[in-house]
N, C-alpha and C positions, 0 to 999 in steps of 0.2 A: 483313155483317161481324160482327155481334153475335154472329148462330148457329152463325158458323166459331170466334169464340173459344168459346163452350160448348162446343162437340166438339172445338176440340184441347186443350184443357186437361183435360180428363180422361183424354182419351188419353193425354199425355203421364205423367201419372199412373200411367198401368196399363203405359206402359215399366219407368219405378222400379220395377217387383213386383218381388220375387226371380224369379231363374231357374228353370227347372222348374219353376216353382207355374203349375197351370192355373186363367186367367183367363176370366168370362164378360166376355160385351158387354152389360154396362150399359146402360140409355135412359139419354138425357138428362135430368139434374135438372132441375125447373120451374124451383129459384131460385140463387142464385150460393151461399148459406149450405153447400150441397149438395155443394160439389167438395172442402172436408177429410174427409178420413178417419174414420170413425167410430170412435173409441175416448174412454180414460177422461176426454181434455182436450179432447175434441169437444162445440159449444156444443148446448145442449137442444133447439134448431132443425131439427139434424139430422135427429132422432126423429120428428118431425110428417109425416115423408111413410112410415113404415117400411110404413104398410098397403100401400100401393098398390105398395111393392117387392117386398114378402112376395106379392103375387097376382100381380105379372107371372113370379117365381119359382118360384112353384107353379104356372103354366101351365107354361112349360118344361121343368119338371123341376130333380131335384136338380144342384146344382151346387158345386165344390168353395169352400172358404173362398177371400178375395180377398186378400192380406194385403202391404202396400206396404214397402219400406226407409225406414227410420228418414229417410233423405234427402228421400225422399218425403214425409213425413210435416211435417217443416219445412218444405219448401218452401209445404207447403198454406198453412201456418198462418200463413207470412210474405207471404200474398197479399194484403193491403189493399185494392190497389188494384181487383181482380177483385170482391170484396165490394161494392165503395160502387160498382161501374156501376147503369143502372138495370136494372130486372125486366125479360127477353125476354118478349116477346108470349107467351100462351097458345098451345101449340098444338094443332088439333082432333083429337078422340078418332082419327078415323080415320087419322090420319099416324105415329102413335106405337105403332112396330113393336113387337114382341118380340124378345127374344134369339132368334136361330136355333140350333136343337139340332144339334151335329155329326153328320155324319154318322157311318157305322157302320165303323169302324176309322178311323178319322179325332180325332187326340185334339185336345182341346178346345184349348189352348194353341195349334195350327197354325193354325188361322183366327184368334185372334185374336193372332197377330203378322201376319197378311194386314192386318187392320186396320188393326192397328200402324204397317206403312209406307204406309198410306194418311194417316195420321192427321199421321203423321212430314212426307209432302209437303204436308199443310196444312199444319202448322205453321211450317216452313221460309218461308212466305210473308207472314207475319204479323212487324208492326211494333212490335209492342207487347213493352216489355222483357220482361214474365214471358215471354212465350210464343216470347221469343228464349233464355231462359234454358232451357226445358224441351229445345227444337230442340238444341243445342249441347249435351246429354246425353245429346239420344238415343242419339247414335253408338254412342260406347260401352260403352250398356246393349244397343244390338243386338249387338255380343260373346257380350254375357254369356247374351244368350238364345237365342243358337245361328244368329244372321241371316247369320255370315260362315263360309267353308271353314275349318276348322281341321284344325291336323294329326294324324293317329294313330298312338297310339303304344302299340296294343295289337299282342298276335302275329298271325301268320298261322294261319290254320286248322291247316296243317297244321305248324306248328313244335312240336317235339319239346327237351324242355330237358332236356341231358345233363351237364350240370355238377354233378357231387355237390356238396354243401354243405361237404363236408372242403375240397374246392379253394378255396369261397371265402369259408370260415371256417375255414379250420384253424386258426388261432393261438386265435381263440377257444375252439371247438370242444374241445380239446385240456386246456380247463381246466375244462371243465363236471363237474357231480360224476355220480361212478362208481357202479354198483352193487356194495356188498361186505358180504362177511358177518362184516366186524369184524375180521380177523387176518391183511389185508391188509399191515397199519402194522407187522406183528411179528416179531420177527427172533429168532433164536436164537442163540447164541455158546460155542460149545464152547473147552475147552482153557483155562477159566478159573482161573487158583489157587484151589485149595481150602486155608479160612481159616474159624479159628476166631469167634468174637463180638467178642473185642478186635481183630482184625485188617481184620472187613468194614465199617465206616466207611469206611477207609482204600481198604480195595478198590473201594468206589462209587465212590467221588472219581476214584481210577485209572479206573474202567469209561468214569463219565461223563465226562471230559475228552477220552477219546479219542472214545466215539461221538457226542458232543455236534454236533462238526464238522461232523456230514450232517445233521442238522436237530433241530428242538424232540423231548425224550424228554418224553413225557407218562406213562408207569409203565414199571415196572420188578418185577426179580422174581428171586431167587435162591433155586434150592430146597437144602433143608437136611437132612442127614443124620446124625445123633447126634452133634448139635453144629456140624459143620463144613458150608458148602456142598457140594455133589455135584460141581463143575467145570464146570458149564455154565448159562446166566442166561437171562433172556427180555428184551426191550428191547421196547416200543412206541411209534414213532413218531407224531406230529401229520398223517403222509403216506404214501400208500403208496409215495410219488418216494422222500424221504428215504429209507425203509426198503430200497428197490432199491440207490441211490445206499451205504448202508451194506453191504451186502453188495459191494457192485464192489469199493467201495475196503478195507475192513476186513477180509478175508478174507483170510489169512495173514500177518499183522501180527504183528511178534517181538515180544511182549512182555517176553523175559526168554530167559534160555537155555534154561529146560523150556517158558515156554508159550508157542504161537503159532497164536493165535487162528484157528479155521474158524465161518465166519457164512453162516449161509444164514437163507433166508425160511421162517417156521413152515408155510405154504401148501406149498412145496417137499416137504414130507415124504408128501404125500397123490401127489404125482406120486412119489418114489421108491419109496411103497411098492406101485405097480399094473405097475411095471416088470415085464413077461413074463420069464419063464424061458427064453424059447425065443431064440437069436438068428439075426439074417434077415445071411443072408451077404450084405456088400455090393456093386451093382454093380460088376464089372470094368470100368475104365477103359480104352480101347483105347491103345494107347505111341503115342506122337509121337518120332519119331527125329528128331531136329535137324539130327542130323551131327555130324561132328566138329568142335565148337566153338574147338577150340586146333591148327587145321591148317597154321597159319602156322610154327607151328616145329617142323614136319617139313621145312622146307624145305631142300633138300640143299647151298643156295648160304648157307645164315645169316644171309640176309635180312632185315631189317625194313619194318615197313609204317607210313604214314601216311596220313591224311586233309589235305585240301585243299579247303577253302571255296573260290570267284570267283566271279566276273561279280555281285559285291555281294549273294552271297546265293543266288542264284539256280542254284548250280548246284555238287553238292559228288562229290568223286573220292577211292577210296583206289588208294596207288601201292606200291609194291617198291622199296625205295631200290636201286638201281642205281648203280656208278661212275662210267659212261658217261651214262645219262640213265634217269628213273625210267620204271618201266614200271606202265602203267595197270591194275588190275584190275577197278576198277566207275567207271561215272558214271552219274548220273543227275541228272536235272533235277528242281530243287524237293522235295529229297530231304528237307531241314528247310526250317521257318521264320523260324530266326534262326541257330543253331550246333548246334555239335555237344559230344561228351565220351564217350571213352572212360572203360569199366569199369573200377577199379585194374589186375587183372588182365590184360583184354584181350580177355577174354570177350564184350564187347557193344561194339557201336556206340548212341548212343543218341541221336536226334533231335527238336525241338521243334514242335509242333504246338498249335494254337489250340484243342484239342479235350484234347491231354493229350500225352504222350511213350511213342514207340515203341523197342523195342530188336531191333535186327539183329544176325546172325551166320554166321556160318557158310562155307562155300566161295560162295558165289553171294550172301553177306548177303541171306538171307531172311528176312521176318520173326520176329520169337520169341514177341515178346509185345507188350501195347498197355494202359497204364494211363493213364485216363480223368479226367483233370484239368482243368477249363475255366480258361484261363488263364493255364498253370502259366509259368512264369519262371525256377525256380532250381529243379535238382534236385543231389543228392548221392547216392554208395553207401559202402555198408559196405565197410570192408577185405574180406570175406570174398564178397563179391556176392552173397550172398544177400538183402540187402533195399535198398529203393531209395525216398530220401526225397524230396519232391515240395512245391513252396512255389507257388500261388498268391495274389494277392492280393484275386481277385472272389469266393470262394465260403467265407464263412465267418458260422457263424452262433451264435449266444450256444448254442442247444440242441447243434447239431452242429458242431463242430470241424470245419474242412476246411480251413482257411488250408494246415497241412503236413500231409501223407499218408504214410503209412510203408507199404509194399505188399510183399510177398513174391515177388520176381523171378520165380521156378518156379511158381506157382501163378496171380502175377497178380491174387490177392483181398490187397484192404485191411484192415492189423494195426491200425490205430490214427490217429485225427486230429489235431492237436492244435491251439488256437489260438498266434496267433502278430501279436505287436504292433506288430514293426518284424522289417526283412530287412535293416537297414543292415551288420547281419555275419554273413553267410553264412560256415557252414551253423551253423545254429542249433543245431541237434545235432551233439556231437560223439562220434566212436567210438573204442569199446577197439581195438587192436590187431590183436583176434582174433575183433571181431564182438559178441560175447556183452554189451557195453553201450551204453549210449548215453546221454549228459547233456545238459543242457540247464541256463544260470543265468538266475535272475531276482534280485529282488531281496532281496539277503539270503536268498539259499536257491541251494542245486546240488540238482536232482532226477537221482536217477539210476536209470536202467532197464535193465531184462535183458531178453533175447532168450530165450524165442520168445512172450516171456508178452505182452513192451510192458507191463508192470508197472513201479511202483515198487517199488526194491530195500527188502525189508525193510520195504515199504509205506508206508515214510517217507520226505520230503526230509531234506537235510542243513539245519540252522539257521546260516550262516556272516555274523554281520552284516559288513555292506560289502565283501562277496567283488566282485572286480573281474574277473578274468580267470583263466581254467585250461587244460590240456591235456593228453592224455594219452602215458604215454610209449608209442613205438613199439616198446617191447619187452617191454611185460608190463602186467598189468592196473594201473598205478599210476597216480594222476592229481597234477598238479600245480597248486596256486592257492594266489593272496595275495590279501593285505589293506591298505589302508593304513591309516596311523596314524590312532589316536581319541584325541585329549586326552595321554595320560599314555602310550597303549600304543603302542608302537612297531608299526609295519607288519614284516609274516612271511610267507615263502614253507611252505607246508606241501606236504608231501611221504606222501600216502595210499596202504595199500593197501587194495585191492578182493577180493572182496567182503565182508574182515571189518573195512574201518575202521579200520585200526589205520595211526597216522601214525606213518612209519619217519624223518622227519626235520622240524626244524621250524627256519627259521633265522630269525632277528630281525633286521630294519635298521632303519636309524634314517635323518630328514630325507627320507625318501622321497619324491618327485615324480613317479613313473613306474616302470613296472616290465614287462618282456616277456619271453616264456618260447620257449626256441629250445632242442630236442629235438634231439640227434644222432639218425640215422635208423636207427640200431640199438638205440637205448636207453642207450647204455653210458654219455652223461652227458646234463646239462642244462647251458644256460648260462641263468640271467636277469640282463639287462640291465637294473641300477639303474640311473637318475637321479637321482643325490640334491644337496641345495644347503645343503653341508658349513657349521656354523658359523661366523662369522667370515670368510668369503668369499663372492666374488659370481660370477655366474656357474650351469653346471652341469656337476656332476663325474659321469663315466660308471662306473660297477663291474660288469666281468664279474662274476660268482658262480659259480664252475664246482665242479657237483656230481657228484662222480665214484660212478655208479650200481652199479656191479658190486664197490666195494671196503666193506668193514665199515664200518657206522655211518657212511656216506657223507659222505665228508672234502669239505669245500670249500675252493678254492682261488681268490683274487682277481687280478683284471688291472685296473688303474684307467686312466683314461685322460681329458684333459684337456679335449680338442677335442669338436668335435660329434660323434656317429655317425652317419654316412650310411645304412653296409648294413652285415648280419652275415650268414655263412654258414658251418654246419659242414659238413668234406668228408663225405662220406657215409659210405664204408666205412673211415676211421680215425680217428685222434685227431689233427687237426689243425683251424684255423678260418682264415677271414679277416675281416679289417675294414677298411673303408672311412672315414676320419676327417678330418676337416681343414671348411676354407669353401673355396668358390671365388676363387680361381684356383689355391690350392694344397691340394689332395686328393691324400692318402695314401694306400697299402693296406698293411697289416702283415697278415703269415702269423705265428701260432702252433703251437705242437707241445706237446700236454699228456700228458707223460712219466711211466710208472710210477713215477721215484721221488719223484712227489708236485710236481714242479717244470713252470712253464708257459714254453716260453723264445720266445723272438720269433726267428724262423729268414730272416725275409725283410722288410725295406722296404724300398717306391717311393713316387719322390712322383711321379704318374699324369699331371703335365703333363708332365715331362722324358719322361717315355716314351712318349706320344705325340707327341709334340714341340707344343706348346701346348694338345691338346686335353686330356678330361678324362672319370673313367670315373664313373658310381653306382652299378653294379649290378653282380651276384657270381654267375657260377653254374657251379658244381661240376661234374664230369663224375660220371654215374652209380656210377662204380666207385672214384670218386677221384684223388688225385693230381693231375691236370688242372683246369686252371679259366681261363673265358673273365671277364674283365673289359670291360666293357661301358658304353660313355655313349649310352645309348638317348634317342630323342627329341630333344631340343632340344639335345644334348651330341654329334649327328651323326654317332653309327654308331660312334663307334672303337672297337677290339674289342685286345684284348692277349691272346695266346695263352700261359698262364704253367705249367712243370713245377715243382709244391713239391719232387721229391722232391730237386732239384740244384739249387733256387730260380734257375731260367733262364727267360729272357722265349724262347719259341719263336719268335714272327712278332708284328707288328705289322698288323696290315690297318682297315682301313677299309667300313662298308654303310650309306653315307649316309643319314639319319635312318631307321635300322632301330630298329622300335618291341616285336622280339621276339627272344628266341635260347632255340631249342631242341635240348637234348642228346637224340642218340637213345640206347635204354635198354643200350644196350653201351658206349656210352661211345667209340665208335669216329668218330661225325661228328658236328658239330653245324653246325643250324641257323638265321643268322639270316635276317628278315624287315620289309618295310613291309607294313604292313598298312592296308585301304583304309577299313577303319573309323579313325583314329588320324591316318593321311594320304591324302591325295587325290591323289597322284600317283607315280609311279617303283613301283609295287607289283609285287614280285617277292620271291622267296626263292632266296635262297644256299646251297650245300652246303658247307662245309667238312671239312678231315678234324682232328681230334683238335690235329694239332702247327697248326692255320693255314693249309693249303695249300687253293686253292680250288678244289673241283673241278666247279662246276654254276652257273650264273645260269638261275634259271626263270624268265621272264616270265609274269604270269597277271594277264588282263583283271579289273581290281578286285580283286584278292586278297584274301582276306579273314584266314583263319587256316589255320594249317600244326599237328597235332598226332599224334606219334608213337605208336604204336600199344605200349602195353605191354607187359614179359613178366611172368608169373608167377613167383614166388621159384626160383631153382634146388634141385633137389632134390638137388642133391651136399652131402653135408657138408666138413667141414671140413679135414678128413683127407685126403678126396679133391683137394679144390681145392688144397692143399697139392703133393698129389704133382703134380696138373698143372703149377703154377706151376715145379716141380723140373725137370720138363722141358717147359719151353715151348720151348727152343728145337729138341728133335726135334720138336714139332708145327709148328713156325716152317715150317720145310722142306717139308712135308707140304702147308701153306696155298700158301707162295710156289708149287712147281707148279701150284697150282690155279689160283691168280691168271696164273700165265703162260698155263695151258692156256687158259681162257679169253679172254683177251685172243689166245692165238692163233685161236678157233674165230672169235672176230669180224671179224680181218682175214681171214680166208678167204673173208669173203663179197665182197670186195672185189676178193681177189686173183683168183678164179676167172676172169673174162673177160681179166686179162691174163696168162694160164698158157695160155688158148685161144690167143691172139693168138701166144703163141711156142713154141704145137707146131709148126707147119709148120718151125722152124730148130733143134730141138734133134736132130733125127738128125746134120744136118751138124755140130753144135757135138760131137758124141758121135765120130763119124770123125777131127776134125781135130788130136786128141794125147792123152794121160795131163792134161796139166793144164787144158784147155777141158774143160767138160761138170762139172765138180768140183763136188757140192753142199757148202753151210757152212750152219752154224746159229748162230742169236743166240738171247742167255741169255733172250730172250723164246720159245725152243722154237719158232721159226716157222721151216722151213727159207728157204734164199736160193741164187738163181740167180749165179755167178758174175760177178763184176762184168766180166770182159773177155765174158760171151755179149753179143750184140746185143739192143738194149730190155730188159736186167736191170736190176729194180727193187728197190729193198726194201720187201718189203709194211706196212711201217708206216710207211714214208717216212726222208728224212733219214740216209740212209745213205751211206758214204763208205768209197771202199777205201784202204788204206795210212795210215791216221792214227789205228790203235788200238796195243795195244801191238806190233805188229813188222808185219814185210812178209807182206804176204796174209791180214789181218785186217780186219775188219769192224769199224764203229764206227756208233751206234745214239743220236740224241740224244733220241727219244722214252722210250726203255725204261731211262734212267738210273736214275729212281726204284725199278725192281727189282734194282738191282745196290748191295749193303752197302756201306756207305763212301764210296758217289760224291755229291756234292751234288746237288740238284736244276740240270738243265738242262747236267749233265755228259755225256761220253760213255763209252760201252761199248764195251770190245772183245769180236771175235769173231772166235775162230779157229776153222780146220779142223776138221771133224767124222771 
């Protein structure tokens, strides 16, 4: 036992080494003094045997230093009890091996962890505390020296690393410094006032205030000409970003009415001066023919078309509004994502995809184009379709803008990005009339922009502190926004135009609480709806503001009004309004008429539960052309719909479309329809036809319905003149249509009649032999001839026909075709006599 603890305690010892350091095998020391470590706190004992280790070393050969962990090193030195055993026996010269030399590629360090776990199984067997201490360390110093499988996590021979470092340092990468020859930072600025000695002080100040904004100006320079500067400066930026960042924004900037700054990069000038003389004719594009994009109103029947969302998404259809029933012209499955939205126009169909939005068109809606937006959600167009704005909320980043996309419909490449902080009021841009701008507010500032540049106009925002809301009018480049009241100033609607700024009206209110701006859809006036909470009262008082756009120094004119306001609506094509007022259970609707000679007079009240007899309306909508307007209690107010003429203020019909959560006028103004929609409710989804006066002419049922949207027209290109003389004689076109309407309706029962015409040739020769008055054909004002009623199995082809009960004997009476005959009520009869 004695000579087992001398050999595992040193072994255990030469476990502690560090890793990687090759170790020799040691003899055994004669005496216990011998098992610390040799170094500076090692007792002088140590040294007394160094000869005899130095000659068994130099037999073997050189061998590397032996060097233990500090762990080791304590351990030794805490050994007491190993020191005070007594002295092992001598043993004889002849037993007392040498190190063995490793073999020849064989490194030194592999035999002797062979050792190692030899040394390791003695020691495991041994009772004595130090040498349970050394055991119970081994373990984990065999880790360390490589005794266990460990995993790798080096490549394979043959892997190939294709990941440039831009991929996955690009943020960094992107800031490291550039190579430049000094005049990267430096900008030039033409169109600058030229100013004497007393004047350029003053002009620095101007220079620097405005270019200060893109970044730190570290020099500057204005060259001088007998006295006066020459009109153009040098600016040197802290950046060459900044200096770019200057020229984007600062480059045609209206200083003044003569000068309007051009800035380019000093660098720029070595590129425009190697510009060739020669120029290289550009590729020919090959034409893409589309089609004819606006085929729909060649239609010889005047027609309109809609789109039809079901089956909750999954499946969308454009139809032919038909009287009879709509006729299909496309469906397809999974055709969008979520919905759809026609072009102003009519020009495009445009649907949503997780990838971006496409736009269709044409006779067979073939694709047109595809803008690539990941995520997008809300899109909007320009009145003029030419450009098409795009809002996601995944792809936006502090360097590049992409929340919105403003993208060129015909081309398909992207104009401009821009960020964007919240979508809770869509479209965040708003457009001119006629395309040519487009604004956007933030706070305390309206930017506004021109087409085709995506510029700021005049390369500056407007500074509007506490602007709240604006719009533009539909009839000309003018835009409209207020303010509310600050301390002492009263709140004001201003009244701008574009693009020289010049505010043509500006009104003052006072006690302001709210304020909304409602555009006739011609432009001819404005109403904004104050709120205000008059002194001395409680409550809130409501103030039309009606500003009359087309008359000098544009007069306003007030309607105040006491109750809440529900809904307002201007008729479209004239000067009349309505509004919806009162709480529930008693809600009103008052019609207005705002008359040239300056007076606003009230032409029609209802109070909307007598007229539906308990139920109750909240919403207003106008017939595209006017005159006409469906009052509607959509939603939880279940469907009642009041069919109303302003021109004679008469209630048409009263009908009902149980919780319909939609009503859309098609763009003639001729049907409207409402709808359940299965996103809003879960059940009864269908949409209704109606015609103009009330009368119902369609139930569509459609699996999950989703949305019903009519397909626009573009502006008429008749003036005014013209439409005039039509109106002069509508009623020779009147005549003109009713045949057409009859012809039709007769071509359709023919297809009906034909097998019973079969069925009674075999009897009309005899019905033709047997007198002057058998065999007699008659026609009804629906142009469909008729078989005499004494032949055998004469029928009337549209059914519901009776002889001798119209106006005299041998006349025909017709209770389907009432509706085409003037003056008769619906569900009335027709006479028809001999042809």
């Amino acid at each position: 036992m004695q000579d087992a603890e001398n050999v595992a305690v040193p072994e255990a010892a030469e476990e502690r080494a560090e890793p990687g350091q090759q170790q020799p095998a040691a003899e055994p020391p004669p005496d216990e003094g011998l098992l610390r470590p040799a170094g500076p706190g090692a007792p002088e004992a140590a040294g007394t045997e160094a000869s005899s280790e130095e000659v068994a070393v130099a037999e073997a050969g050189p061998e590397p230093e032996v060097r233990t962990e500090p762990a080791a090193e304590a351990e030794a030195a805490s050994g007491p009890s190993e020191s005070l055993s007594p002295p092992a026996a001598e043993e004889p010269p002849g037993s007392h091996a040498e190190p063995p030399v490793p073999a020849q590629g064989e490194a030194p360090g592999e035999r002797a962890r062979d050792e190692c776990a030899d040394s390791r199984a003695q020691a495991a067997s041994e009772d004595a505390g130090g040498n349970e201490g050394s055991a119970a360390e081994a373990e984990p110093r065999a880790l360390e020296n490589g005794d266990a499988d460990e995993p790798s996590f080096s490549d394979p021979e043959d892997f190939v690393d294709d990941v440039s470092e831009e991929e996955l340092l690009g943020d960094v990468l992107k800031d490291r410094p550039q190579e430049a020859d000094g005049i990267d930072s430096v900008i030039v600025v033409d169109n600058v006032p030229q100013v004497g000695p007393d004047r350029l002080e003053k002009l620095k100040n101007v220079i620097h205030k405005i270019f200060s904004k893109f970044g730190k100006i570290t020099n500057d320079f204005y060259p001088e000409e007998d006295g006066k500067t020459k009109g153009y400066i040098f600016l040197e930026y802290a950046s060459p970003a900044h200096a770019v960042d200057a020229v984007k924004n600062a480059d045609g900037y209206k200083l003044d009415k003569q000068h309007t700054f051009r800035v380019n990069l000093f660098t720029d000038f070595d590129k425009y001066m190697t510009i060739s003389d020669e120029w290289d004719i550009p590729e020919k594009q090959p034409f893409k023919d589309l089609g004819n994009l606006r085929y729909w109103l060649e239609e010889a029947e005047c027609r309109d078309q809609y789109s039809v969302i079901f089956e909750s998404g999954d499946r969308t259809s454009i139809f032919w509004n038909d009287v009879k029933d709509p006729v299909s012209i496309e469906e397809r499955a999974r055709w969008t994502e979520t919905y759809v939205r026609w072009s102003p126009k009519g020009t495009y169909l445009a649907t949503f995809h997780q990838r971006g939005i496409a736009l269709w068109g044409g006779e067979k809606f073939k694709q047109i184009q595809r803008f690539s937006h990941q995520g997008v959600q809300l899109i909007d167009f320009s009145p003029c379709e030419r450009y098409l704005v795009t809002f996601s909320p995944l792809m936006d980043t502090q360097d590049d803008p992409q929340a919105i996309i403003i993208w060129d419909i015909l081309t398909g490449h992207k104009k401009r990005g821009f960020h964007c902080e919240s979508s809770a009021h869509w479209p965040i841009f708003k457009w001119s009339h006629d395309g040519k701008f487009f604004a956007r507010m933030t706070l305390d500032t309206l930017s506004i922009y021109e087409t085709p540049s995506m510029g700021l106009l005049d390369k500056k925002s407007l500074k509007i502190s506490g602007i709240k809301d604006f719009s533009w009018s539909p009839g000309g480049n003018i835009i409209a926004f207020w303010v509310p009241e600050d301390k002492d100033i009263p709140a004001r609607v201003t009244l701008m135009q574009l693009p020289t700024r010049q505010e043509i009206r500006v009104r003052n209110l006072f006690n302001v609480v709210d304020c909304k701006l409602h555009w006739q859809k011609n432009g001819d006036y404005l109403c904004v709806k104050v709120d205000r909470t008059p002194k001395g009262t409680q409550g809130v008082v409501t103030n039309f503001e009606i500003f009359r756009m087309r008359e000098k120094q544009v007069p306003v004119d007030v309607v105040e009004m006491k109750e809440t306001i529900i809904a307002f609506a201007w008729e479209p094509n004239g000067s009349k309004f309505a509004v919806l007022h009162g709480e529930a259970p008693r809600i009103s609707v008052s019609f207005y008429h705002v008359k040239n000679n300056g007076k606003i007079e009230l032409i029609m009240w209802i109070v909307t539960r007598e007229m539906f007899d308990k139920q109750q309306a909240n919403t207003i909508f106008w017939s595209p052309q006017g005159q006409f307007v469906v009052l509607a209690g959509l939603r939880s107010m279940n469907g009642a719909l009041a069919f109303v003429d302003t021109s004679d203020c008469t209630v048409m019909n009263i009908a009902e479309h149980y919780m319909a959560s939609d009503v859309e006028w098609d763009p003639t103004g001729r049907y409207v329809v409402t709808s359940v929609s299965w996103w809003s409710h879960k059940v009864d989804n269908a949409y209704w036809l109606w015609t103009f006066q009330g009368r119902l002419l369609q139930k569509n049922n459609k699996d999950r319905f989703c949305q019903l949207l009519w397909r626009p027209r573009p502006p008429t290109l008749l003036s005014q003149e013209q439409i005039k003389q039509i109106k002069k004689d509508l009623k020779k076109y009147s005549k003109i249509f009713e045949q057409k309407d009859r012809l039709s309706q007769s071509k359709a029962s023919k297809v009906s009649l034909v097998p019973q015409r079969e069925g009674r040739a075999g009897t009309s020769a005899a019905v033709a032999k047997a007198g002057p008055h058998q065999g007699c054909r008659r026609r009804c004002v629906c142009a469909q001839s008729c078989f005499c009623p004494e032949d055998t199995g004469s029928v009337s082809p549209l059914g519901g026909m009776q002889w001798g009960t119209g106006a005299g004997t041998g006349a025909w009476s017709c209770d389907l075709t009432a509706a085409l005959w003037a003056g008769d009520s619906v569900g009335g009869r027709v006479s028809m006599r001999e042809k």
